[in-house]
Biotite code that builds the C-alpha atoms (Angstrom):
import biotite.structure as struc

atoms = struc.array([
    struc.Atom([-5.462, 10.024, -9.074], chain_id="A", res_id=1, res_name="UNK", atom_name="CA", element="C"),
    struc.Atom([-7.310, 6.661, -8.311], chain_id="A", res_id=2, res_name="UNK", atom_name="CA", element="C"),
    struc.Atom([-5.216, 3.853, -6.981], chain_id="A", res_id=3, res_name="UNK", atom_name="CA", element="C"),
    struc.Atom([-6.524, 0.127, -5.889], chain_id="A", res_id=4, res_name="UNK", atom_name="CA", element="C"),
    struc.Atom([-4.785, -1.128, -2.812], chain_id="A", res_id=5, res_name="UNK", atom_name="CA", element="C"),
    struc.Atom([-4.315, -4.885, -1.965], chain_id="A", res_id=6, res_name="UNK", atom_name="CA", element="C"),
    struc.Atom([-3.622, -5.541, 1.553], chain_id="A", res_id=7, res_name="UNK", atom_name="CA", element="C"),
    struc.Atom([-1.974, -8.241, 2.711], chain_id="A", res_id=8, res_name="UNK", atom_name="CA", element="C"),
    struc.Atom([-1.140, -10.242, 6.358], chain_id="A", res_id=9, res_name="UNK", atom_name="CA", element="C"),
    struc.Atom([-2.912, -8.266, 9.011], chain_id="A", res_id=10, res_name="UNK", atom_name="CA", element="C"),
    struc.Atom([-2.680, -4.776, 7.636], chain_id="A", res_id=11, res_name="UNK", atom_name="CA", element="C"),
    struc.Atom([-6.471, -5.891, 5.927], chain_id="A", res_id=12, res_name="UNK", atom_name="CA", element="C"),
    struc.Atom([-7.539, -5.701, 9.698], chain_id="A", res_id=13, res_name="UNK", atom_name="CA", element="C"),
    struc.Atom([-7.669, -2.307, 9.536], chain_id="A", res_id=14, res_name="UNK", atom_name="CA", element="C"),
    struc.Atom([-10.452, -1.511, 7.032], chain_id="A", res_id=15, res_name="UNK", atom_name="CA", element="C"),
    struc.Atom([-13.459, -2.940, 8.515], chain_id="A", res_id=16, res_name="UNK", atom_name="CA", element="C"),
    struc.Atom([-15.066, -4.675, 5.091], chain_id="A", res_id=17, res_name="UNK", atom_name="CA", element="C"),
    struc.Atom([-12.348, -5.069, 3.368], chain_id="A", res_id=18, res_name="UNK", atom_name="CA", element="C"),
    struc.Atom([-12.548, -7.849, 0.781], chain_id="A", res_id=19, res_name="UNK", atom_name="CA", element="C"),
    struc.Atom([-8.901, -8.745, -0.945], chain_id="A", res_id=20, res_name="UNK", atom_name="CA", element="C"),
    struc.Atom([-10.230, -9.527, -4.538], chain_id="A", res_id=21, res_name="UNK", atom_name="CA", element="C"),
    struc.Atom([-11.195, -5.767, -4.782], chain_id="A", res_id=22, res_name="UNK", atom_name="CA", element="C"),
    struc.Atom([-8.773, -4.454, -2.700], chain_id="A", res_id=23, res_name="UNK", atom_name="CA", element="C"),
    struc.Atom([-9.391, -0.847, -2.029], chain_id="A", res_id=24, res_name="UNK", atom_name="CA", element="C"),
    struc.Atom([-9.456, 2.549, -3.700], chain_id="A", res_id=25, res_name="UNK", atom_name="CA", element="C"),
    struc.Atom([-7.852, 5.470, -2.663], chain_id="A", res_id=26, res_name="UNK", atom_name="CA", element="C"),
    struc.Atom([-7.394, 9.107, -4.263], chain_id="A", res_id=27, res_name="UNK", atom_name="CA", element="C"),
    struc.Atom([-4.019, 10.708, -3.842], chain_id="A", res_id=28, res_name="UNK", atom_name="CA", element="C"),
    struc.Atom([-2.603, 13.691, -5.412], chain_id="A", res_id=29, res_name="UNK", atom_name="CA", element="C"),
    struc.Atom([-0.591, 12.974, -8.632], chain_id="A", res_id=30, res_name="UNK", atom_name="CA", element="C"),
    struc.Atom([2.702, 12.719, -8.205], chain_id="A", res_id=31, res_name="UNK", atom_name="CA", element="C"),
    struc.Atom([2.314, 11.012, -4.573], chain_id="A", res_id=32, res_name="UNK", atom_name="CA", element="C"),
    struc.Atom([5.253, 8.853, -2.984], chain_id="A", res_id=33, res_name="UNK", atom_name="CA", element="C"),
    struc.Atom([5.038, 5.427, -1.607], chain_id="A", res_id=34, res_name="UNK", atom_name="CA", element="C"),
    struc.Atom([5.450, 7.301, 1.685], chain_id="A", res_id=35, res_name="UNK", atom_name="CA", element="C"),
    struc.Atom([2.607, 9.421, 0.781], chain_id="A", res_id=36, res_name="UNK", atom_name="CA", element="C"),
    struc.Atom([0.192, 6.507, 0.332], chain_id="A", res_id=37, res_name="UNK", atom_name="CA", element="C"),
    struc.Atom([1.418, 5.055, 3.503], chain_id="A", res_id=38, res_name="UNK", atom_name="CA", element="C"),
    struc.Atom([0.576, 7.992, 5.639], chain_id="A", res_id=39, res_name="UNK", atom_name="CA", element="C"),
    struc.Atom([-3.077, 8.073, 4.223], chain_id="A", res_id=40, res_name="UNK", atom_name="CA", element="C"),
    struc.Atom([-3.401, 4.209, 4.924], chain_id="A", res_id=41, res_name="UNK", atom_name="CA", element="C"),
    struc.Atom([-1.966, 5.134, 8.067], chain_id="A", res_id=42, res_name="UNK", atom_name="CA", element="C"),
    struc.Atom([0.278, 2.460, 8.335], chain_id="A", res_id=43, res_name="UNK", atom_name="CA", element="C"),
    struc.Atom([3.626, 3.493, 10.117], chain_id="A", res_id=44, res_name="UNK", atom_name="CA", element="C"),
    struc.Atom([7.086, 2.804, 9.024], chain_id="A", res_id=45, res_name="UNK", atom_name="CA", element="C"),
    struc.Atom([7.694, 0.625, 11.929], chain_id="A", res_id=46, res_name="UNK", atom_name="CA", element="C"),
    struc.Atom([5.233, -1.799, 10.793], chain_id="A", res_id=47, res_name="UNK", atom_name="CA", element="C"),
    struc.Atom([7.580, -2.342, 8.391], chain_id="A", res_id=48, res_name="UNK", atom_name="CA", element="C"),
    struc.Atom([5.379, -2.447, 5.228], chain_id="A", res_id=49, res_name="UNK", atom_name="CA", element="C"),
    struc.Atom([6.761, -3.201, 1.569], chain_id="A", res_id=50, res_name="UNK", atom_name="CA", element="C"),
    struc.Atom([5.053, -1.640, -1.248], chain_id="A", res_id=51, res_name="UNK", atom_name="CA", element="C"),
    struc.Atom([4.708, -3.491, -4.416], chain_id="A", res_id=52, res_name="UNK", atom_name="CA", element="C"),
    struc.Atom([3.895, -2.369, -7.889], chain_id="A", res_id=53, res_name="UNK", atom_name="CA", element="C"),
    struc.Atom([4.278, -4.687, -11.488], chain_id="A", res_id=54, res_name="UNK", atom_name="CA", element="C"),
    struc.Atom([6.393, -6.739, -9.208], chain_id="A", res_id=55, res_name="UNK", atom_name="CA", element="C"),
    struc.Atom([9.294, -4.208, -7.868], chain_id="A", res_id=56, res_name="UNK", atom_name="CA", element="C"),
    struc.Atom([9.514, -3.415, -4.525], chain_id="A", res_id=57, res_name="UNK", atom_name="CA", element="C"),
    struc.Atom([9.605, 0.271, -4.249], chain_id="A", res_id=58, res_name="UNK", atom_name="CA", element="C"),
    struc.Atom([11.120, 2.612, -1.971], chain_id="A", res_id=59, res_name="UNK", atom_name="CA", element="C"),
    struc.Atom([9.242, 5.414, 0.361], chain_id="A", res_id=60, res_name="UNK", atom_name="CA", element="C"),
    struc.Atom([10.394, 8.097, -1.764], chain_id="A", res_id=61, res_name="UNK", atom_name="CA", element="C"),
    struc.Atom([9.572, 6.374, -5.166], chain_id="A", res_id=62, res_name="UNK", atom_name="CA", element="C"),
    struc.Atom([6.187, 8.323, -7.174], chain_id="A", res_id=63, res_name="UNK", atom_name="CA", element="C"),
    struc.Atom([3.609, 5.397, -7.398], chain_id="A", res_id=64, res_name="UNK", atom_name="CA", element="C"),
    struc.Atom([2.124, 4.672, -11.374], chain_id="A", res_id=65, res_name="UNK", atom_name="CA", element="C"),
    struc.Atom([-1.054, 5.855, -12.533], chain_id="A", res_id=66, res_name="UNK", atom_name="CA", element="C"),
    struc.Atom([-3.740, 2.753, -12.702], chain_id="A", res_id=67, res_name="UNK", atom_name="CA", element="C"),
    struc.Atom([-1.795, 0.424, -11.704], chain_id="A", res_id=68, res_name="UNK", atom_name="CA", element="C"),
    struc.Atom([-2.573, -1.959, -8.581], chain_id="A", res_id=69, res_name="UNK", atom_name="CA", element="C"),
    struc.Atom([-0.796, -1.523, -5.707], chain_id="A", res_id=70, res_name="UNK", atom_name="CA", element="C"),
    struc.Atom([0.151, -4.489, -2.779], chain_id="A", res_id=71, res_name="UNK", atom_name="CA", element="C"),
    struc.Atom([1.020, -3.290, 0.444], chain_id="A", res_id=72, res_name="UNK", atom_name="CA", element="C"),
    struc.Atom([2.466, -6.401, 2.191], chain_id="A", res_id=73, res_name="UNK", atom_name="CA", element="C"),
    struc.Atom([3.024, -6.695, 5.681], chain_id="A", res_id=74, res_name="UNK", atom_name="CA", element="C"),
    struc.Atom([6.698, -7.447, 6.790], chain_id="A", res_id=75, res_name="UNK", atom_name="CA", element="C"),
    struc.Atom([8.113, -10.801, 8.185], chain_id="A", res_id=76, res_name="UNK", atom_name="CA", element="C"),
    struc.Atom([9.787, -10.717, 11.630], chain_id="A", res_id=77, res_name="UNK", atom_name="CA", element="C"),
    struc.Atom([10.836, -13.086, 14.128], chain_id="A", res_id=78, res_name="UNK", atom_name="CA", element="C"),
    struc.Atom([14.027, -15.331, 14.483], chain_id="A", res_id=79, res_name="UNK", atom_name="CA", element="C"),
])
């Protein structure tokens, strides 16, 4: 299945091109986890990313929606 990606803070970096009102689209199997679509975006769990969909934060081993935009935001660290 066809899912659009936005990107947000640096993680955009990583796809040369990338242009956030489009976001990007990526084909994963149905039935793929959050972790799933992190893996192909290769973006590591200790970059700390939070997936968002229809406004819920998901967890890594929550099955992402059909058509539905994702947001892949990039964590906030520091003290």
């Amino acid at each position: 299945m066809k899912v659009t990606v936005k990107l947000y803070g640096t993680l955009s970096q990583r796809f040369p091109g990338y242009q956030h009102t489009q976001g990007i689209e990526v084909e994963i199997p149905e039935g793929a986890t959050v972790q799933d679509l992190l893996a192909l975006l290769e973006i590591s769990e200790s970059q700390g990313a939070v997936v968002i969909v229809e406004g819920r934060v998901l967890k890594a081993d929550d099955k992402l929606p059909c058509r539905v935009p994702v947001g892949v935001f990039q964590s906030i660290r520091g003290g």
